[in-house]
BAMARPA-920709 format. One line per 8 residues: number of its first residue (from 1); their letters; for each residue z, y, x of N, C-alpha, C, O. Coordinates in steps of 0.05 Angstrom, whole numbers. Each point is the difference from the previous one (the first is absolute). Layout:
BEGIN
NUM> a> Z:Y:X:Z:Y:X:Z:Y:X:Z:Y:X ~ ... .
% end
This chain:
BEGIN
1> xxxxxxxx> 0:-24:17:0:24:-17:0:25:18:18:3:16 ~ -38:16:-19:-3:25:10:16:19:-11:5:-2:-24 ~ 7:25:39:17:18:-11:-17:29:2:2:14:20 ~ -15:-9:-40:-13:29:-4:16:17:9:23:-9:5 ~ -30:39:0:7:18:7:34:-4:24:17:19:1 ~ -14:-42:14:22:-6:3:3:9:20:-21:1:12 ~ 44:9:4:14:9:28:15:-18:21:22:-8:-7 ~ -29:2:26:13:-15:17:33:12:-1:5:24:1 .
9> xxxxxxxx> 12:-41:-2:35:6:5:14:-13:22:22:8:8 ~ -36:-30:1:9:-5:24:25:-18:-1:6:-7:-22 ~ 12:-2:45:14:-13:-6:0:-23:-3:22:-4:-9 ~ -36:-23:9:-20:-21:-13:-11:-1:-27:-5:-20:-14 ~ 2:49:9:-15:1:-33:-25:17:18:-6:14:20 ~ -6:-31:-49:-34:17:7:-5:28:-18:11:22:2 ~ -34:-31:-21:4:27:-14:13:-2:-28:4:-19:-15 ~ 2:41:12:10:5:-29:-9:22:-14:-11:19:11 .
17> xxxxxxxx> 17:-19:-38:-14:18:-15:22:4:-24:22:-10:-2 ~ -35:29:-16:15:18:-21:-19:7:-14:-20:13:7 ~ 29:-26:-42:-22:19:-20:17:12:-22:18:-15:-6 ~ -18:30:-4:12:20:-24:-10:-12:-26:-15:14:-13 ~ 20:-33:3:-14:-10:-24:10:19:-26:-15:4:-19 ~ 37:3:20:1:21:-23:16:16:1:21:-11:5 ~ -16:45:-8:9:17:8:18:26:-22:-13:17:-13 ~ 38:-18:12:2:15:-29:25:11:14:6:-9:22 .
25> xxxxxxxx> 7:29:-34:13:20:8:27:-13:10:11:11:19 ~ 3:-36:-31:26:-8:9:-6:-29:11:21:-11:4 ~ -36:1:0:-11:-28:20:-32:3:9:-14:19:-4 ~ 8:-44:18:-13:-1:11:-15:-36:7:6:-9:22 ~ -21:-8:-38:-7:-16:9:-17:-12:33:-22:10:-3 ~ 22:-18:17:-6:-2:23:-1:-29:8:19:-16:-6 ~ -41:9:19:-2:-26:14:-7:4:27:-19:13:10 ~ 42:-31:5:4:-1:33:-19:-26:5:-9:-16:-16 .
33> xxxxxxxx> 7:17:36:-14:-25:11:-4:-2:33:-12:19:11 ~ 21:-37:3:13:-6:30:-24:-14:10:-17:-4:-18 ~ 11:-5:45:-9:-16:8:31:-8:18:19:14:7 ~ -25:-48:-5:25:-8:20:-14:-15:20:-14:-19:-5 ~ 20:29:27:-8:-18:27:13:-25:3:-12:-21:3 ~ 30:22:-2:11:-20:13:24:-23:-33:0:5:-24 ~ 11:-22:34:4:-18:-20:30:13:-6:16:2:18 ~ -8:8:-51:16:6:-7:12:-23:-30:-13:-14:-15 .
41> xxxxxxxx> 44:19:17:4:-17:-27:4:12:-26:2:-11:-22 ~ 0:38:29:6:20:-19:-21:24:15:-12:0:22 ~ 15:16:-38:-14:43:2:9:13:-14:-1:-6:-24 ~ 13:29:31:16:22:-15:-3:22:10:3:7:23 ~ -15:13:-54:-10:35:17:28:23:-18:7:4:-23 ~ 0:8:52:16:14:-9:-17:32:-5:-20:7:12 ~ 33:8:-32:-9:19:-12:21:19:1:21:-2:-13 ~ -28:24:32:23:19:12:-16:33:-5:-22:8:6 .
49> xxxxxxxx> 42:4:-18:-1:34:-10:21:5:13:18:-17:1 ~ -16:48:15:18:7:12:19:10:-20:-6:7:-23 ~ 32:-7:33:30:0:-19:-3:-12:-31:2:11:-22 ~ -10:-40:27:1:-20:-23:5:-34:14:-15:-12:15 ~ 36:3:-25:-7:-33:7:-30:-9:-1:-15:9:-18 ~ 2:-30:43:-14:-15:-9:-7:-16:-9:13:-20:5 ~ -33:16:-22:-6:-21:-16:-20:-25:8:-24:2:4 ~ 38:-25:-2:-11:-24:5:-17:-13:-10:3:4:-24 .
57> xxxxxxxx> -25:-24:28:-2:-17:-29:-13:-26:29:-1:0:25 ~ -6:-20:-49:-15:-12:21:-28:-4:-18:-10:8:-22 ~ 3:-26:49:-31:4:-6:-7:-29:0:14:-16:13 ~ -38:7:-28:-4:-22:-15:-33:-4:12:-19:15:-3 ~ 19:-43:19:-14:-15:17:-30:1:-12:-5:-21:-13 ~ -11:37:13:-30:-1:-12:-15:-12:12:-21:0:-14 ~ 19:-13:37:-18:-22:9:-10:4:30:4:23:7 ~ -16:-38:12:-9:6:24:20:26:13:-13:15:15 .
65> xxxxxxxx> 40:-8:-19:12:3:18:5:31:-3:8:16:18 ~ -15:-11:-46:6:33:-20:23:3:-8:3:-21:-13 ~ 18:34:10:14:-6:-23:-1:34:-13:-6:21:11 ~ 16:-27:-40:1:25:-11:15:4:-30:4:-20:-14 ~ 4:51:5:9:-1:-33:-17:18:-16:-20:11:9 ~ 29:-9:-28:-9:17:-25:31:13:-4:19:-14:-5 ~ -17:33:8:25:11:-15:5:32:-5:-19:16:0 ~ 48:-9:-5:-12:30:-17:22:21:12:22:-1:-11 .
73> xxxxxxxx> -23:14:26:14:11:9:2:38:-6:-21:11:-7 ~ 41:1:11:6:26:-1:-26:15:10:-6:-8:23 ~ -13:30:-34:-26:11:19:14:8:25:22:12:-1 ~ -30:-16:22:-3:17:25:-8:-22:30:-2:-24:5 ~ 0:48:9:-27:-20:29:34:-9:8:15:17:9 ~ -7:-42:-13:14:-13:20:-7:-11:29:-24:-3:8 ~ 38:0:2:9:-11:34:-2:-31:-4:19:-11:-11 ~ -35:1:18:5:-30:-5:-8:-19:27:-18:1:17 .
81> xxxxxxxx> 40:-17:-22:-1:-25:23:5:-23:-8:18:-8:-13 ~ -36:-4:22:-10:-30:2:30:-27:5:19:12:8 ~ -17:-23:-9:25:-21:23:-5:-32:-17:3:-10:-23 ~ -12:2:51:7:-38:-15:27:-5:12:11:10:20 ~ -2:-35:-42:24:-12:9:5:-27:6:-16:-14:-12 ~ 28:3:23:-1:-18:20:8:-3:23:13:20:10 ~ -17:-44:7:14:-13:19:-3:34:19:19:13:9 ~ -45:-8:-9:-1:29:14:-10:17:-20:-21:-4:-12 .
89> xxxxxxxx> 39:28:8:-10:19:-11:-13:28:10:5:13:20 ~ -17:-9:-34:-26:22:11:0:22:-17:5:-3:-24 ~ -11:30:36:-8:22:-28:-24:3:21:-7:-11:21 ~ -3:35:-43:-22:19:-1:4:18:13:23:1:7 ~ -43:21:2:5:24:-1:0:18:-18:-17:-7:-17 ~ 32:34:8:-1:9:-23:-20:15:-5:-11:16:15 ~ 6:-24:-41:-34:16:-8:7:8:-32:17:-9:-16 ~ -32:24:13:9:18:-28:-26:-4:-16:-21:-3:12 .
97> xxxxxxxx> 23:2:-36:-24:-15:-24:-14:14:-1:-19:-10:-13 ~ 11:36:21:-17:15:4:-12:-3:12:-23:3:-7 ~ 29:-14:43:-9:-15:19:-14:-18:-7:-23:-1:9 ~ 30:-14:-24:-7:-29:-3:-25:2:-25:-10:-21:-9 ~ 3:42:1:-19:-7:-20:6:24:-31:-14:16:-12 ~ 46:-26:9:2:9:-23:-5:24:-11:5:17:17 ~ -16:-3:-45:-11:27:-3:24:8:-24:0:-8:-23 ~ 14:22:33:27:11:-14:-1:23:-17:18:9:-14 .
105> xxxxxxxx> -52:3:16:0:20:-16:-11:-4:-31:-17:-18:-3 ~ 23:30:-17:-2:3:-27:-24:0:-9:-3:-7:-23 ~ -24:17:39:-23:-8:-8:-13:-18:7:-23:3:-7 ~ 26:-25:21:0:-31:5:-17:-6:-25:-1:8:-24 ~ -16:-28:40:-13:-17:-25:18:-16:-21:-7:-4:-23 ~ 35:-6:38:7:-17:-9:26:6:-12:19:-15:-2 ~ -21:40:-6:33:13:0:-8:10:-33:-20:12:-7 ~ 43:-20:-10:-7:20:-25:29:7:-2:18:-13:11 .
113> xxxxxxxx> -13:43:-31:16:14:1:9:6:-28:-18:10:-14 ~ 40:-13:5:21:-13:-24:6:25:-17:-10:22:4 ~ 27:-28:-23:4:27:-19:28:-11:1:6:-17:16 ~ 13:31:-36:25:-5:-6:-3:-31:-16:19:-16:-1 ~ -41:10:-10:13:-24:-16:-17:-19:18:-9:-19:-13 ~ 1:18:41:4:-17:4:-38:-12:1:-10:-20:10 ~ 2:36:-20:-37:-10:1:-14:21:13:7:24:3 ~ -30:-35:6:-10:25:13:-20:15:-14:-6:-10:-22 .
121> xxxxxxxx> -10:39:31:-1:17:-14:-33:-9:-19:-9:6:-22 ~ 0:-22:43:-29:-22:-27:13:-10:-6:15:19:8 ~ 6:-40:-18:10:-14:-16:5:17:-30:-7:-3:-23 ~ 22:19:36:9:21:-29:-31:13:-5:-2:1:-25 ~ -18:8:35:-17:13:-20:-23:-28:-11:-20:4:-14 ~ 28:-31:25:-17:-18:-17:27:-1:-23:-8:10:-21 ~ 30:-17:20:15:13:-11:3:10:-31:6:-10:-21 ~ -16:44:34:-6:18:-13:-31:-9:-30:-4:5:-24 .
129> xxxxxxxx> -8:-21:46:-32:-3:-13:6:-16:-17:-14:1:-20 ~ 31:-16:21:0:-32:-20:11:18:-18:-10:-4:-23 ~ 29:25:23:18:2:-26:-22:22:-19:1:0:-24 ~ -18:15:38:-23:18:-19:-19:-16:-9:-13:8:-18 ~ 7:-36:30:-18:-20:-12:11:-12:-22:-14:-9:-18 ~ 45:7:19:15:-16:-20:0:19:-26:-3:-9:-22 ~ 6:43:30:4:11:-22:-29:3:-12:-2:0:-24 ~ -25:2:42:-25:4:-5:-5:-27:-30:-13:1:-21 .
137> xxxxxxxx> 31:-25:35:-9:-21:-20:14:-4:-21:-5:-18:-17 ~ 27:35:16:18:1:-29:-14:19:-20:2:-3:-25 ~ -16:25:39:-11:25:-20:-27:-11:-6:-9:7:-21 ~ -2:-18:31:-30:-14:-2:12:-26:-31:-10:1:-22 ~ 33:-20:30:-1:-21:-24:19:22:-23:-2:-4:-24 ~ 14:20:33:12:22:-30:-29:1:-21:-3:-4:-24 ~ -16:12:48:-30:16:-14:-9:-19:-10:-10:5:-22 ~ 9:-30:30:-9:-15:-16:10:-14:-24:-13:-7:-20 .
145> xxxxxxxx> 43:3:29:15:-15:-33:-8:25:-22:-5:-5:-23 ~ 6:31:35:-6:20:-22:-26:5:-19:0:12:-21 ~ -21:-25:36:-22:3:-12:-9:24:8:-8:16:-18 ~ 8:-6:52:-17:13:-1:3:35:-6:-13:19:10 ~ 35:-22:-28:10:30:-17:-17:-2:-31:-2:18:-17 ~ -9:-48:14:-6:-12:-28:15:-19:-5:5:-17:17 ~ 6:16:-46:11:-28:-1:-9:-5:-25:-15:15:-12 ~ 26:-43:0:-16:-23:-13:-10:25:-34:-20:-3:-15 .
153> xxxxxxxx> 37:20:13:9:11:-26:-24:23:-3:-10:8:-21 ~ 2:3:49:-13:17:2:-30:-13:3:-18:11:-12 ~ 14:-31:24:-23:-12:0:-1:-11:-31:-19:10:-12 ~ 33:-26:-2:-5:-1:-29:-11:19:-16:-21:-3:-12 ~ 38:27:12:-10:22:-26:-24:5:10:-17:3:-18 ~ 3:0:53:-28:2:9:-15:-19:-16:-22:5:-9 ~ 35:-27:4:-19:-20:-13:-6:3:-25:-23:-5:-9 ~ 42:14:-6:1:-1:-37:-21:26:-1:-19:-1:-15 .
161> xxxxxxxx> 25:25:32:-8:22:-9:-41:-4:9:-20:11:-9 ~ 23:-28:24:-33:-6:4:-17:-26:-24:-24:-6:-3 ~ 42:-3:-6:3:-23:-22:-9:15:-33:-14:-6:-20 ~ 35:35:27:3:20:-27:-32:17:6:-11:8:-20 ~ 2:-6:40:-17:17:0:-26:-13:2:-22:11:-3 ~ 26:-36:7:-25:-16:-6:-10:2:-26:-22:7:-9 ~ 49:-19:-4:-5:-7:-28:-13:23:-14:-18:-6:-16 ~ 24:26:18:-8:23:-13:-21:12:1:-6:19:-15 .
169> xxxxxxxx> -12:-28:36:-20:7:16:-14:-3:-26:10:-11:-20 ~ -40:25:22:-19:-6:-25:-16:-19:18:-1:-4:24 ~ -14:-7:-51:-8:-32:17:-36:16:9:-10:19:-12 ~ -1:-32:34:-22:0:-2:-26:-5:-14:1:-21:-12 ~ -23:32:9:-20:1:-18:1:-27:0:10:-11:-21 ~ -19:-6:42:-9:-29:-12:23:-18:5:0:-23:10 ~ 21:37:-18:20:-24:3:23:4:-38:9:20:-11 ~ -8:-42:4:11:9:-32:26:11:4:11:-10:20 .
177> xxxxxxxx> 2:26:-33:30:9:1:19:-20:-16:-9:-12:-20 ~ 29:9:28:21:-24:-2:0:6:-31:-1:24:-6 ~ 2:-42:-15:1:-1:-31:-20:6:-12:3:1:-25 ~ -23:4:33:-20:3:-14:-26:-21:8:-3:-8:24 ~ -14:1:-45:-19:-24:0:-15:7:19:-4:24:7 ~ -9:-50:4:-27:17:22:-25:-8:-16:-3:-19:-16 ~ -21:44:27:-11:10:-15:-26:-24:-4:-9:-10:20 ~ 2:4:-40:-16:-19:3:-29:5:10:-15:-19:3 .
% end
């Protein structure tokens, strides 16, 4: 497995990398990914901000000799170092996710940016669209259970009153008028 955009760290690690998978005002998704030289039984990247504990995790064996996580951490370019554990243990040198690949800024391809409840700002105007389509389709079936702004009562008397005006009509030359004989 090749490590894109990755940085040598040295130490018996090869390269490593950093991507920003999703980016919002109070976390931060991010996937690490190591190369390991040499034979480890464990890998663990610590994650260091100045005047804060660091944060540990380990990292999970991806194949030919990678290891790496998915996880979600506080936004900002941390300090990060590498260390396997074992009979001999080893770190890294320290390299910061910015170094390593990661793009921490807000216009990122891969970064979308949240509202108070929690969705981001196309979510809420598809959102927005579904609920004027919803009302578009309540005033469209009103118009229709209504008839239109005709209903059954008003189309009726249209009917009688063209029924009344038939009847009354004078009949045509060659046609006989209702009650009377036709002409022999």
């Amino acid at each position: 497995m090749v490590l894109l955009a990755a940085v040598d760290v040295g130490g018996g690690f090869g390269g490593a990398s950093a991507e920003v998978l999703n980016l919002e005002d109070q976390s931060m998704e991010i996937e690490i990914q190591v190369e390991v030289r040499s034979t480890a039984e464990a890998v663990v990247v610590h994650f260091a901000l100045s005047g804060e504990d660091p944060v540990t995790l380990p990292l999970v064996a991806r194949g030919d000799g990678v290891f790496g996580i998915t996880t979600e951490l506080k936004p900002a370019n941390y300090e990060v170092v590498f260390e396997t554990l074992g009979d001999a243990s080893i770190q890294s040198l320290p390299v910061s996710l910015t170094d390593m690949g990661a793009d921490l800024t807000p216009s990122s391809g891969s970064v979308t940016s949240t509202t108070e409840g929690g969705f981001s700002n196309v979510t809420r105007g598809w959102g927005w669209l579904a609920l004027a389509f919803a009302a578009a389709s309540l005033a469209a079936l009103a118009f229709w259970v209504l008839g239109g702004g005709r209903n059954e009562e008003s189309v009726a008397s249209e009917h009688e009153s063209d029924v009344v005006a038939t009847s009354r009509a004078e009949p045509a030359e060659d046609q006989p008028s209702i009650g009377s004989p036709p002409d022999p």
